[in-house]
C-alpha positions in Angstrom: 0.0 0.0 0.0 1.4 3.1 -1.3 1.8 5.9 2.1 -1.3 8.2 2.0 -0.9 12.1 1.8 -3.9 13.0 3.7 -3.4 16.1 5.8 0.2 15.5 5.7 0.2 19.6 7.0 -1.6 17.9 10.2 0.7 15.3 11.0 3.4 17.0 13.1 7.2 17.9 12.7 10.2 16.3 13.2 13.8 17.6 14.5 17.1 15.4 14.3 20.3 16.2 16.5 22.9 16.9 15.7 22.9 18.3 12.8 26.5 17.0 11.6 28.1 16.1 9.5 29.4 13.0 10.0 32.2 10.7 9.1 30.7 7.3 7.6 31.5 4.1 9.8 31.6 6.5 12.7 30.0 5.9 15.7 27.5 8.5 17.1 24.2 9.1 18.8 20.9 10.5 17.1 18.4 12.2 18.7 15.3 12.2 17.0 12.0 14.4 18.1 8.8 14.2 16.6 6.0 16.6 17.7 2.9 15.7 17.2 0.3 17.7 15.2 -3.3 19.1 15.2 -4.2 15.2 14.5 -1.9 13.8 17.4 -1.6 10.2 17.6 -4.3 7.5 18.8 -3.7 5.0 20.8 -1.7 2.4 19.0 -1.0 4.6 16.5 2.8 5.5 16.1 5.7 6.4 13.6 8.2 4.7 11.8 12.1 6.0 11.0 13.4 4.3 7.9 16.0 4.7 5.5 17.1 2.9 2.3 17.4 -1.0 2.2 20.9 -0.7 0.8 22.6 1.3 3.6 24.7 -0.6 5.6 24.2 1.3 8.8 24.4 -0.2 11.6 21.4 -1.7 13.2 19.2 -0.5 16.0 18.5 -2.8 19.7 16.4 -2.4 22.6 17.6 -5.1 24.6 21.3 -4.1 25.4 22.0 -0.7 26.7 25.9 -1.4 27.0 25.9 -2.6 23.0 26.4 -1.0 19.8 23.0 0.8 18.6 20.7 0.6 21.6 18.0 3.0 20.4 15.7 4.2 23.3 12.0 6.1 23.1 10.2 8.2 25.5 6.9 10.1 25.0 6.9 13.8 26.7 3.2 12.6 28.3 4.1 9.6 29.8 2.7 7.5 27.1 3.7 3.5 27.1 5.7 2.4 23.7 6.2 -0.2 22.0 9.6 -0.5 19.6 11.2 -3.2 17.3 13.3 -2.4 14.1 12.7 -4.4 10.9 12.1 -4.0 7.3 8.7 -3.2 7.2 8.4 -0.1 4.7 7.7 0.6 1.3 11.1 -0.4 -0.6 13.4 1.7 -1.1 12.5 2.8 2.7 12.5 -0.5 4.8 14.9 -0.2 7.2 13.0 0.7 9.7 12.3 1.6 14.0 8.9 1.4 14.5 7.5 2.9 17.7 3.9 2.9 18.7 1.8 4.4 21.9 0.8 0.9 23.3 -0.3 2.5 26.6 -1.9 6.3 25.8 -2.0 8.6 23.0 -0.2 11.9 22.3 -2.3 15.1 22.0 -1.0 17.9 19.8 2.8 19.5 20.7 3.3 16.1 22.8 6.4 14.7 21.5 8.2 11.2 21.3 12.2 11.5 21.6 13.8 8.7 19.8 17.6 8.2 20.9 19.2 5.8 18.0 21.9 5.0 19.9 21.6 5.9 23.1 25.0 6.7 24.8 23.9 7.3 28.6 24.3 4.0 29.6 27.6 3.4 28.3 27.2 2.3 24.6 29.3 3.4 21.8 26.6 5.0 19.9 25.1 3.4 16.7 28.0 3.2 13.6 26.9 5.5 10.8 26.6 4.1 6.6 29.9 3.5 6.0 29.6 4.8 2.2 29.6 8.7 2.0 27.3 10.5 1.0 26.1 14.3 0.7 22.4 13.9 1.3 21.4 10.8 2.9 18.1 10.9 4.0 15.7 9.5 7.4 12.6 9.7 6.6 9.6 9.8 8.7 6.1 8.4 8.6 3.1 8.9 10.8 0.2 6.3 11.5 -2.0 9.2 13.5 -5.5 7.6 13.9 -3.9 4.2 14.4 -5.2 3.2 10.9 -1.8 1.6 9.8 -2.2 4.2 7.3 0.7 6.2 7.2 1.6 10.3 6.1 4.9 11.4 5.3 6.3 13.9 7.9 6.9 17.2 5.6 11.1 17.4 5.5 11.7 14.9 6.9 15.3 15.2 7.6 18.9 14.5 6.2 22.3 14.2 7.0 25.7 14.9 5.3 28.4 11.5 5.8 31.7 12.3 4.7 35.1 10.7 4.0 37.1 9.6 7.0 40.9 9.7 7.1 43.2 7.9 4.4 43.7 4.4 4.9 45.2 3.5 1.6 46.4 4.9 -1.8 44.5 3.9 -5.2 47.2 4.5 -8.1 46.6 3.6 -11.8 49.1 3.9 -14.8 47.6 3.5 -18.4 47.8 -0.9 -19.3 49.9 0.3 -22.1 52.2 2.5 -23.8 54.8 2.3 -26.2 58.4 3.1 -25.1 58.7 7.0 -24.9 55.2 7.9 -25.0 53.2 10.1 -23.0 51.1 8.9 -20.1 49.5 10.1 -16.7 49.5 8.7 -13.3 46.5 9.0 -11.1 46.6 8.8 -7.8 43.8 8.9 -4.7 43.4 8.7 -1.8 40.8 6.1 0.4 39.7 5.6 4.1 39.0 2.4 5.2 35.9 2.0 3.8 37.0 2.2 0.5 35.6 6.0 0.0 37.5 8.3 -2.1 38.7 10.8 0.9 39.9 14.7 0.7 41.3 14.5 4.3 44.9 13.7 3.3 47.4 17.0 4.3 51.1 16.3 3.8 53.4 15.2 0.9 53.7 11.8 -1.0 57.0 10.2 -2.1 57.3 8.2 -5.3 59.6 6.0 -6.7 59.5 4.3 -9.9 60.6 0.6 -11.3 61.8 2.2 -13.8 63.1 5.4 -15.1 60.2 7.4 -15.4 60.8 10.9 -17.0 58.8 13.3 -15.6 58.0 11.8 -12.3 58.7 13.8 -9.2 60.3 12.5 -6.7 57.2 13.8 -4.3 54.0 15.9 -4.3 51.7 16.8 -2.0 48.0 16.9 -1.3 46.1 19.2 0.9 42.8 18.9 2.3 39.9 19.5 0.2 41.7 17.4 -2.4 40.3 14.1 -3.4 44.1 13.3 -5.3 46.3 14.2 -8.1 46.8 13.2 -11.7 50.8 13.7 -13.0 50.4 14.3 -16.9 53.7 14.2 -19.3 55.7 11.3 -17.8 57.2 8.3 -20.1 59.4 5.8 -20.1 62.2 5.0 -22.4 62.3 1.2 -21.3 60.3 -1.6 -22.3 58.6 -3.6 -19.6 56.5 -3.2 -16.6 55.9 -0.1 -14.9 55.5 -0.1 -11.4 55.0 3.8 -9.2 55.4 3.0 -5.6 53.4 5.8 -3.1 54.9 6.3 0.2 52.6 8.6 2.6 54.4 10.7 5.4 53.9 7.6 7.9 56.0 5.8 5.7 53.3 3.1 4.5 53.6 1.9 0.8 51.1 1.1 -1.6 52.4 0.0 -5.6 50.7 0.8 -8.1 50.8 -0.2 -11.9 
């Protein structure tokens, strides 16, 4: 059943904290708020967070305050609810915490305070998509006369994930060139997810397996740069070309 749009003005609002951003396979807590509108929300009635099925973030529990993503809800009246997480949206949506007013209702500007993972009892938080990603959205939905019929929150919010710090270098040379002919090395680098990162600062040195004309014997990135590209180099030799990439730690990566 496709989510209804009736009086989606009437449903309520929704605040998430903080506003990040966020570095992807981080851990951290969310603190979600939905007020309830002029409709409020019956008795059973409730709301459901979801995001998209293919985000690998990590997933909220209710059972173990000490352990990753415990996820806590409280209503501002006193109201009894009920939470589970499960996929139980409409795709691409289905990831989902599903909290409902078992024991009461909420009457309009009541609010339900969603902690996806709760830190204040010791847990590490709840570990963010590891992917980046610019807009990733949370949406919202609101069942409000316990109809299982359920009305998108208007703006439902979003949040920025972004790069963590390099873990690795991804180099590529050209598969071939003929002896003294032009090519370009590329060079990037990745966090430990595998996401192309701009939070490198510091030089680079590289060495070749061959005489490589051209080739400096070190560059460097700074932040805000997702890598470099070296135009004009060749290589008067025939055979293999290997570029080796040594970062300021003095780890090594090869590339070819």
């Amino acid at each position: 059943m496709p989510h209804s749009k009736y009086l989606a003005d009437a449903v309520g609002s929704v605040e998430l904290t903080p506003e990040g951003p966020f570095v992807a396979g981080s851990f951290t807590s969310l603190v979600l708020t939905y007020t309830a509108g002029p409709l409020g929300i019956d008795d059973t009635g409730g709301i459901k967070i979801s995001y998209r099925t293919t985000s690998d973030m990590g997933k909220p529990q209710f059972k173990e305050p000490a352990l990753a993503g415990y996820t806590t809800a409280e209503a501002s009246n006193g109201a009894g609810l009920e939470c589970l997480f499960d996929r139980i949206n409409i795709r691409p949506w289905t990831h989902t915490i599903y909290v409902r007013a078992m024991k009461g209702f909420l009457r309009p500007g009541d609010r339900i305070v969603v902690r996806i993972g709760d830190t204040r009892f010791s847990g590490p938080g709840i570990r963010m998509q590891t992917n980046a990603e610019r807009d990733f959205p949370i949406k919202v939905f609101v069942d409000p006369i316990a109809a299982y019929e359920f009305v998108e929150v208007p703006n439902s919010p979003r949040i920025t994930l972004l790069p963590g710090a390099p873990a690795k270098w991804f180099g590529r040379l050209p598969t071939l060139r003929r002896p003294s002919e032009a090519f370009a090395f590329g060079i990037m680098p990745l966090d430990r997810w595998g996401n192309a990162t701009d939070q490198y600062d510091g030089v680079l040195q590289l060495s070749g397996s061959r005489r490589i004309a051209g080739l400096p014997a070190d560059i460097r990135l700074s932040k805000g740069q997702f890598g470099a590209r070296i135009e004009g180099l060749s290589c008067a030799e025939a055979g293999d070309v290997r570029i080796t990439v040594r970062d300021a730690n003095g780890a090594s990566w090869v590339s070819n």
